[in-house]
C-alpha positions as CSV (number, residue, x, y, z in Angstrom):
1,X,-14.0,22.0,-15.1
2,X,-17.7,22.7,-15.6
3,X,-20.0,25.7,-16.6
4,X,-23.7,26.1,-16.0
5,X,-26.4,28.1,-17.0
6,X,-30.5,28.2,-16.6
7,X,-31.3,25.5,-19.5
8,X,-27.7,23.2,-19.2
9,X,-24.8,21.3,-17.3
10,X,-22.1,21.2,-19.4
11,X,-19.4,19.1,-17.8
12,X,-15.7,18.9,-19.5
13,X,-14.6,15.7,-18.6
14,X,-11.6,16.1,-20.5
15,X,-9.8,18.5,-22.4
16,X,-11.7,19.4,-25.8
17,X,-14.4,17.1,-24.6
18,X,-17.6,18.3,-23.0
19,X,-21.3,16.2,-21.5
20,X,-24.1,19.0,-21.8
21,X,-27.7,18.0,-20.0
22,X,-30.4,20.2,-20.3
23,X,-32.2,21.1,-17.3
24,X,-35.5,21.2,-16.6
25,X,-35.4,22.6,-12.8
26,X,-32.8,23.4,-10.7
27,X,-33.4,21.6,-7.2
28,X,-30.2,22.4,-5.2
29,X,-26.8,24.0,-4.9
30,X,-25.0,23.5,-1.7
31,X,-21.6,23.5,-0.4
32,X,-20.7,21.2,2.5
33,X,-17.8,21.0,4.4
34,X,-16.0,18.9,2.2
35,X,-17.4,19.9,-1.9
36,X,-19.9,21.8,-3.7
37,X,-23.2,19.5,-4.6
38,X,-26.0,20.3,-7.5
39,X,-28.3,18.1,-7.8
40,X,-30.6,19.3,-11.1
41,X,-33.8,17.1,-13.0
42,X,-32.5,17.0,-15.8
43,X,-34.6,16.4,-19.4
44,X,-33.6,12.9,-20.0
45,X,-32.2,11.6,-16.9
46,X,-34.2,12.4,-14.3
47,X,-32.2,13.9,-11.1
48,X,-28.7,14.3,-11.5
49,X,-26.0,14.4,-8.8
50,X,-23.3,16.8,-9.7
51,X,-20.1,16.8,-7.2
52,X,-17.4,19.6,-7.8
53,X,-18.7,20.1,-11.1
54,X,-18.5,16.5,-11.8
55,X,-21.4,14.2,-12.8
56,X,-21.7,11.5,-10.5
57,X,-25.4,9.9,-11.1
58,X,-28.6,10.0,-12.7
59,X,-32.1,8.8,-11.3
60,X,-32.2,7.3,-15.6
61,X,-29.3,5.4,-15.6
62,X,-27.6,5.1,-12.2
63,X,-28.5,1.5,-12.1
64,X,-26.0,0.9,-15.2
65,X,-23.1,1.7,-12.9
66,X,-24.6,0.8,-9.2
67,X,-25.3,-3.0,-10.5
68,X,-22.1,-3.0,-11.9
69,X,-19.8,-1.8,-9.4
70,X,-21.5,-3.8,-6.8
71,X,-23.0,-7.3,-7.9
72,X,-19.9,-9.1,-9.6
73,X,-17.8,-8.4,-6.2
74,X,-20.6,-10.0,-4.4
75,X,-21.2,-12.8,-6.9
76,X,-17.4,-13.8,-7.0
77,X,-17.7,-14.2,-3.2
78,X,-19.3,-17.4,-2.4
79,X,-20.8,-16.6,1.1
80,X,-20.7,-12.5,1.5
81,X,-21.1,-11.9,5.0
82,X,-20.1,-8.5,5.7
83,X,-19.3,-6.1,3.5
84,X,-17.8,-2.6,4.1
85,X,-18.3,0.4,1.8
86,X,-16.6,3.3,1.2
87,X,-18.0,6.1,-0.2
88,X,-21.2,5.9,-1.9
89,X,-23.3,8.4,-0.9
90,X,-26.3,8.3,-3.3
91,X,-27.1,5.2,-1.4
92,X,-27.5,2.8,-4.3
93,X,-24.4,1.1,-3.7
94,X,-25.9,0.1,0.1
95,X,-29.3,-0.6,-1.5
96,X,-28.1,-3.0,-4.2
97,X,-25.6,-4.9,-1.4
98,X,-28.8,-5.5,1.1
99,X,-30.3,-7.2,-2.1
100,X,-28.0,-10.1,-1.1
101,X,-29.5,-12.5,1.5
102,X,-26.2,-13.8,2.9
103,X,-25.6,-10.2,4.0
104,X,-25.5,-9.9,7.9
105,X,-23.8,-6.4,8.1
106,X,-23.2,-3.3,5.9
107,X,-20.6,-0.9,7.7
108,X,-20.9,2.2,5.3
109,X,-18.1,5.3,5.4
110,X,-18.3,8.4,3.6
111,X,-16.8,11.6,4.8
112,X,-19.1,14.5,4.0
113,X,-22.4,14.2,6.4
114,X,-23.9,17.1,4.4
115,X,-23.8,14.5,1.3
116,X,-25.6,11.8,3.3
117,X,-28.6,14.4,5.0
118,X,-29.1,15.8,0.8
119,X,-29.4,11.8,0.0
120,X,-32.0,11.1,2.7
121,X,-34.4,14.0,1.9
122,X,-33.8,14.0,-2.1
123,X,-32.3,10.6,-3.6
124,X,-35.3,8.3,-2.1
125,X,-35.6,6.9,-5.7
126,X,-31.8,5.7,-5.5
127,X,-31.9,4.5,-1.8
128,X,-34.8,3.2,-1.3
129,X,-34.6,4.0,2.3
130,X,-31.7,1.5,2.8
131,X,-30.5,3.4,5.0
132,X,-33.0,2.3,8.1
133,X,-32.1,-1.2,7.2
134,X,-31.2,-2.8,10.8
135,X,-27.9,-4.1,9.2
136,X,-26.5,-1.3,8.4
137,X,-24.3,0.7,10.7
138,X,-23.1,4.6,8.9
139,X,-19.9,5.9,9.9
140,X,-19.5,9.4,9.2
141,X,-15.2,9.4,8.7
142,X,-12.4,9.5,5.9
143,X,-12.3,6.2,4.5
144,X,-8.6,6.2,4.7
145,X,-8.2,6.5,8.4
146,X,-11.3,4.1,8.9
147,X,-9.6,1.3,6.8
148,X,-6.6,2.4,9.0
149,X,-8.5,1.7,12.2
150,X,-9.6,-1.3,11.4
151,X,-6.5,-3.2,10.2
152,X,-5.0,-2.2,14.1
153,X,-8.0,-3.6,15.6
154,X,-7.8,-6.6,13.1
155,X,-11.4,-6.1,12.0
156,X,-11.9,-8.0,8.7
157,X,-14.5,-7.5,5.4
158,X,-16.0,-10.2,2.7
159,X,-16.4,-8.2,0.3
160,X,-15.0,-4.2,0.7
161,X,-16.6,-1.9,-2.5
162,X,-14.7,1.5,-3.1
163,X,-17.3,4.0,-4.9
164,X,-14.9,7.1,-4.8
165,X,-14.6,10.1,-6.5
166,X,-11.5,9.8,-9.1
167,X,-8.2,10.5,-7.9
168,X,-7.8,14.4,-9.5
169,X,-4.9,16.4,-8.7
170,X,-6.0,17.5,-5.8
171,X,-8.7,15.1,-4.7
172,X,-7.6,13.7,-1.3
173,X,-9.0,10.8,-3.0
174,X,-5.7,10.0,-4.6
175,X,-4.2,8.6,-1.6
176,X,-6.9,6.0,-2.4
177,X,-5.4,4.3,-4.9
178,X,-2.2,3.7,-3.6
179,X,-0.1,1.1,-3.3
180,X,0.4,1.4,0.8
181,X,-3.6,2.1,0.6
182,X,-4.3,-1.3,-1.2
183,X,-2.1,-3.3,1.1
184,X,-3.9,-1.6,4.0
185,X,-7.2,-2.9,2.3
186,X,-5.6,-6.6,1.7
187,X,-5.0,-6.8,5.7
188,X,-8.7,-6.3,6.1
189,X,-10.2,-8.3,3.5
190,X,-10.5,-12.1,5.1
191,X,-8.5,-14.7,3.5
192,X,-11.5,-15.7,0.8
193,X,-11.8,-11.7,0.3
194,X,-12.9,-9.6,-3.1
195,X,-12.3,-6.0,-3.6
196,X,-13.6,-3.4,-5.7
197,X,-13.0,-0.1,-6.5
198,X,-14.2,2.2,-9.5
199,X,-11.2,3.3,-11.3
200,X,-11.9,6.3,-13.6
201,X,-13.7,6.5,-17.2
202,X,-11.7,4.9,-19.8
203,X,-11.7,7.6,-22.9
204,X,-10.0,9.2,-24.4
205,X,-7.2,7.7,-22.3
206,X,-7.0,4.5,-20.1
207,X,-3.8,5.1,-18.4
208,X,-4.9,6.9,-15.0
209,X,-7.2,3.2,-15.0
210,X,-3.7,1.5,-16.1
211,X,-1.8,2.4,-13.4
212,X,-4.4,1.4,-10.8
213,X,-4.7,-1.7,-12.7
214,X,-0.9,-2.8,-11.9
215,X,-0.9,-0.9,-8.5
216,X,-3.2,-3.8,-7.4
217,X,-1.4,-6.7,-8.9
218,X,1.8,-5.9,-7.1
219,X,-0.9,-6.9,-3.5
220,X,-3.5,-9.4,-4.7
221,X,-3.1,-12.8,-6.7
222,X,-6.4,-12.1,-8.7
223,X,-6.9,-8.7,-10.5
224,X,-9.6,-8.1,-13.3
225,X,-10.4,-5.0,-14.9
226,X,-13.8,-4.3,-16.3
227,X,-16.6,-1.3,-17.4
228,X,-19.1,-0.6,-18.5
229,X,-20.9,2.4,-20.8
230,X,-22.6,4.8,-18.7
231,X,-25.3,7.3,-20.7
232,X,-24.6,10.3,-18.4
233,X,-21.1,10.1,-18.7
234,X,-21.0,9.7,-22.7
235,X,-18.6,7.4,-21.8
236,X,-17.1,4.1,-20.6
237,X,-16.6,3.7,-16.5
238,X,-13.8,1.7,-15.1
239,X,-14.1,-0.9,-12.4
240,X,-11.6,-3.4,-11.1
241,X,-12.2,-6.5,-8.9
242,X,-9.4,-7.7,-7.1
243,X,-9.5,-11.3,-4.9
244,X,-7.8,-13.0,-2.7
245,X,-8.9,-16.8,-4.0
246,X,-11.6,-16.2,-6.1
247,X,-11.8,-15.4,-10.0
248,X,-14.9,-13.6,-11.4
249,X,-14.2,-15.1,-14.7
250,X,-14.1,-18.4,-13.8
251,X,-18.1,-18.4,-12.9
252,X,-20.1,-19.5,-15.6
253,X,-23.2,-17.6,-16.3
254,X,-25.7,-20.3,-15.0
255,X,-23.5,-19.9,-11.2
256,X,-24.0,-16.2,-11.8
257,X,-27.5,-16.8,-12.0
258,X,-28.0,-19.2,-9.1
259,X,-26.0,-17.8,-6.7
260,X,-28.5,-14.4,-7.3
261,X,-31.3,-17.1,-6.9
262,X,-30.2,-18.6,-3.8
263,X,-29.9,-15.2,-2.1
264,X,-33.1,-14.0,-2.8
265,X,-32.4,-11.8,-5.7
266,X,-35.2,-11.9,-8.8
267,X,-32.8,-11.7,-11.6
268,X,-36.2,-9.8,-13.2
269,X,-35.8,-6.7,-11.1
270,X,-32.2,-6.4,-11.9
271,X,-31.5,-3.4,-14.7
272,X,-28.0,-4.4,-16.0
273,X,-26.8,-7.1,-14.3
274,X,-27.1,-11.2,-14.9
275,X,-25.2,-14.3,-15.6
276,X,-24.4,-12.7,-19.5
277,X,-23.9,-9.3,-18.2
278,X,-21.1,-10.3,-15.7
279,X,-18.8,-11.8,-18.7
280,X,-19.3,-9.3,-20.6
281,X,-18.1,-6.5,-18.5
282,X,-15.2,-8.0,-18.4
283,X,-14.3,-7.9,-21.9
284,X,-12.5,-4.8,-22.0
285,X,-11.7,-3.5,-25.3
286,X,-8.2,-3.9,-26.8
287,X,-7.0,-0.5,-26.6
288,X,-7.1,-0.8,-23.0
289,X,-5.9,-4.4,-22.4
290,X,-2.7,-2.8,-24.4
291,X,-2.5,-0.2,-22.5
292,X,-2.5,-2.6,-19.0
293,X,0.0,-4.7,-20.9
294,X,2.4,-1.6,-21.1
295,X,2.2,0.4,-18.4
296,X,4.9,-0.3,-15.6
297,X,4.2,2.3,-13.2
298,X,2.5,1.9,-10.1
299,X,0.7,4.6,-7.8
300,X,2.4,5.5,-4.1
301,X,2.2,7.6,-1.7
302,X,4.9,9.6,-2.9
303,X,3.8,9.6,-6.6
304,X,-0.2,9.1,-6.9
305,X,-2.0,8.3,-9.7
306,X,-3.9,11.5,-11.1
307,X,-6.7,11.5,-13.6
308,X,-7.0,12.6,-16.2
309,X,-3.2,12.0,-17.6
């Protein structure tokens, strides 16, 4: 739910608790096939994506959650190759994975076209034109029936990144985070493979995040939850990394570090991310390593996870 007027985006991200951003101009309101995009500059963010009434990014601190969500999937992988992406349609997810030298291919899928042609003309400053990169190939389908068509052609990934919208009642999103949908992803991961998928903001209530959490340890052998605080939100945004062989937490922060090095990434003109910042994600606060620790339940086809719970 989400109100508007000329000087604010108020955005209730959960009952009884609302984000308010004033607005300096408004730039665009369009509906595309597939949701209804705002993109506003705001006072202290810069440009702000707004999707469904939702906040997505912000030119001022989109770098919090694009490092995040991208870099210690890539860093846990020794050798990245290619990489597949779904969703992401800022661009900033793309533009952070080119960083990578060991990248040969980028196969990038987001459903909504409209999203992609606003990007190009208006998001430059979260892009960075990665788009014309000669490794990238942009496939304009639902990222369900893509993963789908590649598992019966037996394509395989490195490293797959899942930047989503959350899995509301009814986002078609939710059959995203499903058990069947994870296996699906497991068949096309190769056999050193890393996942990653956002998984919902973590306040008041962690269990939508919980859920997802255990749905993935019923199909990989190594599942880590992490977040980090993202200003826009006013809140804490969930990520987890799930592997095949590999454990994030098992690279010390000098690895981090080189492995960035030996790609071609100056750790200098990263925002968020480094050897110190990759443990520390994964510290997750107690409340929510107690909630993981309870919750049974799992997410399927026939019951999907919904957030907020």
């Amino acid at each position: 739910m989400s109100e508007s007027n000329e000087q604010w985006v108020v955005e209730e991200t959960y009952p009884g608790f609302k984000v308010s951003h004033k607005v300096k101009r408004r730039i665009l309101a369009k509906r595309t096939e597939w949701q209804y995009i705002e993109l506003v500059d705001t006072m202290n963010f810069g440009k702000m994506l707004i999707i469904d009434g939702m906040i997505q990014s912000s030119e001022g601190d989109e770098h919090y959650y694009h490092e995040a969500i991208v870099h210690p999937a890539m860093v846990t992988h020794r050798e990245p190759k290619d990489v597949l992406i779904l969703g992401g349609g800022e661009g900033a997810c793309l533009r952070e994975v080119l960083k990578h030298g060991t990248v040969r291919s980028v196969i990038m899928v987001d459903i909504d076209e409209g999203m992609i042609s606003l990007s190009k003309e208006y998001l430059a400053s979260m892009h960075h034109d990665s788009y014309d990169d000669p490794r990238v190939l942009l496939m304009i389908e639902d990222a369900k029936e893509y993963v789908q068509r590649c598992a019966r052609a037996g394509k395989q990934f490195d490293v797959i990144i899942q930047d989503l919208t959350d899995p509301q009642q009814d986002s078609p999103s939710r059959m995203l985070y499903t058990l069947e949908y994870f296996n699906t992803i497991n068949d096309i991961l190769s056999s050193d493979g890393v996942f990653v998928t956002q998984a919902t903001l973590l306040h008041p209530s962690a269990k939508a995040y919980a859920i997802i959490y255990n749905t993935l340890r019923h199909v990989f052998p190594v599942v880590r939850g992490y977040a980090t605080y993202i200003s826009c939100y006013a809140n804490l945004s969930g990520f987890i990394l799930a592997s095949k062989m590999y454990d994030p937490l098992l690279i010390s922060k000098e690895e981090v570090e080189e492995r960035l090095r030996a790609r071609g990434i100056d750790i200098r003109s990263l925002k968020h991310y480094d050897g110190e910042a990759h443990h520390a994600y994964f510290a997750l606060p107690k409340y929510i390593r107690d909630g993981i620790a309870m919750v049974k339940d799992t997410s399927t086809i026939d019951k999907p996870v919904v957030f907020p719970l």
